[in-house]
VOFI-56784 format. One record per atom (N, C-alpha, C, CB): z, y, x negated. Coordinates in steps of 0.2 Angstrom, whole numbers, plus 5000, padded with zeros to 4 digits. Glycine has a CB too. Example, Ala and Ser with C-alpha at 12.3 -4.5 7.8 and 13.67 -1.06 7.14 Angstrom:
! residues 2
503949724934;503949784938;503949844934;504549784943;503549894936;503649954932;503950004936;502949974930;
END
This chain:
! residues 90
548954854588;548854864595;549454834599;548254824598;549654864603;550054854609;549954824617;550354904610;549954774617;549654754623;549354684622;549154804625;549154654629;548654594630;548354584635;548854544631;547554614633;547154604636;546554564634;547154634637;546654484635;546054454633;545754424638;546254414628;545754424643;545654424651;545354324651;544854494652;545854304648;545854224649;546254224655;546254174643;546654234657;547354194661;547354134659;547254194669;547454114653;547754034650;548354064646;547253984644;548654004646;549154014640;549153964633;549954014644;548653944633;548453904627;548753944620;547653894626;548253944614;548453994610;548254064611;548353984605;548754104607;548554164607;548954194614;547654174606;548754264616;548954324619;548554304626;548754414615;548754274631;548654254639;549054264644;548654194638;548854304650;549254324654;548654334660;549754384650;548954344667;548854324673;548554384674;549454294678;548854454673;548654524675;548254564669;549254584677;548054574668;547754614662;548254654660;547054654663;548454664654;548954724650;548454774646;549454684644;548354824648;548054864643;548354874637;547954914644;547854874634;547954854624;548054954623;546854794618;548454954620;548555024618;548655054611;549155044620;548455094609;548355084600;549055104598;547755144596;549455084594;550155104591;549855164585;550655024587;550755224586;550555274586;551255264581;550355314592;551155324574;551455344569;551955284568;551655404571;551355244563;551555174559;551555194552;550955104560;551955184549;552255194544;552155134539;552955214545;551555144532;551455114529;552055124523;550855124528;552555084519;552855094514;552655014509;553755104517;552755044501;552754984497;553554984496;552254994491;553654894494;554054874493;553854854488;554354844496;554554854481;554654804474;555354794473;554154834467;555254724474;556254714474;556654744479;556654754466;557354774477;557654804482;557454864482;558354814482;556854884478;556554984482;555954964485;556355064477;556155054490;555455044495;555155114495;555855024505;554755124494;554455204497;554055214503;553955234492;554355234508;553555284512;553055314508;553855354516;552455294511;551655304509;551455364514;551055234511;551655354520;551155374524;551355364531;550455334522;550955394535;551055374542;550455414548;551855394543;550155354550;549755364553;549555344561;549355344549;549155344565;548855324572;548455264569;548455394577;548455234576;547855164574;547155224581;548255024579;546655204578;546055204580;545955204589;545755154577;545455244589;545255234599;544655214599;545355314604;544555184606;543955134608;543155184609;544255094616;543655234610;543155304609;542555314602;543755374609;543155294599;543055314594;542655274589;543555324592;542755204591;542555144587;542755104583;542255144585;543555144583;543855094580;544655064583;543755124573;544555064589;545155044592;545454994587;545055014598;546254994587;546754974582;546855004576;546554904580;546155034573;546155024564;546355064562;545555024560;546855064558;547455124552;546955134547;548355074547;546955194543;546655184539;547255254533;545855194541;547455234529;547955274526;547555284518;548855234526;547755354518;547555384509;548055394506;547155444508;548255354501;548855374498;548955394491;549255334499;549555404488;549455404481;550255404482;549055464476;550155324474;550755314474;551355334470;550755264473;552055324471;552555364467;552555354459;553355354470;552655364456;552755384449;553155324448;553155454447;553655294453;554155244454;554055164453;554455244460;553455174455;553155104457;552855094450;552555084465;552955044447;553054994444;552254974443;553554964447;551954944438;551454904437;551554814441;551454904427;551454784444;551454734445;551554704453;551954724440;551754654454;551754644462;552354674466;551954564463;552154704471;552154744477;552154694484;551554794476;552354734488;552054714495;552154764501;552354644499;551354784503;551254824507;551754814515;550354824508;551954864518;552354834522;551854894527;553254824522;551954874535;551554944540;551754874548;550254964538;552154914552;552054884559;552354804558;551054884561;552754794555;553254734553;552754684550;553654684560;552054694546;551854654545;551754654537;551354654548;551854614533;551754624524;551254614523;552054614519;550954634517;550354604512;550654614505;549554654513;550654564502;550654564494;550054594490;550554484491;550254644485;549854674485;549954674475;550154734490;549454704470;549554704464;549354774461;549354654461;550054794459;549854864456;549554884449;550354914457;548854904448;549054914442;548754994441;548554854436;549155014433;549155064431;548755084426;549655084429;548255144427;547955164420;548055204417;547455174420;547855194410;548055244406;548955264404;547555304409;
END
């Protein structure tokens, strides 16, 4: 999400501000896995509408390259990472 609207007006912790900012869903976020110095694009998707019920939520289907490797990874999407562990079957 883009925006801050948590309708405190504090500035304690967290996202606090005087006007209301509308929260807007971020649009074509680009999920890539990283291992070591390579990276692949997965996917790229919209986050969710409030309409909808799921305001924010990505939800990506993917399948991974032939490249990637058995072992630790990390999901990257929207400057954020997750460690991730790949395994392979068969």
């Amino acid at each position: 999400m883009d925006g801050c609207d948590d309708g405190t007006g504090q500035s304690v912790l967290g996202c606090a501000v005087d006007e209301p900012e509308p929260e807007v869903p971020m649009t074509d976020v680009t999920l890539s896995i990283r291992q070591g110095d390579r990276s692949w694009p997965l996917g790229t998707e919209d986050a969710g509408l409030a309409e909808d019920g799921e305001l924010g939520q990505i939800t990506w289907t993917v399948r991974l390259p032939e490249q990637v490797d058995a072992g630790r990874a990390t999901l990257v999407a929207a400057e954020q990472e997750l460690p991730v562990v790949v395994r392979r079957s068969g």
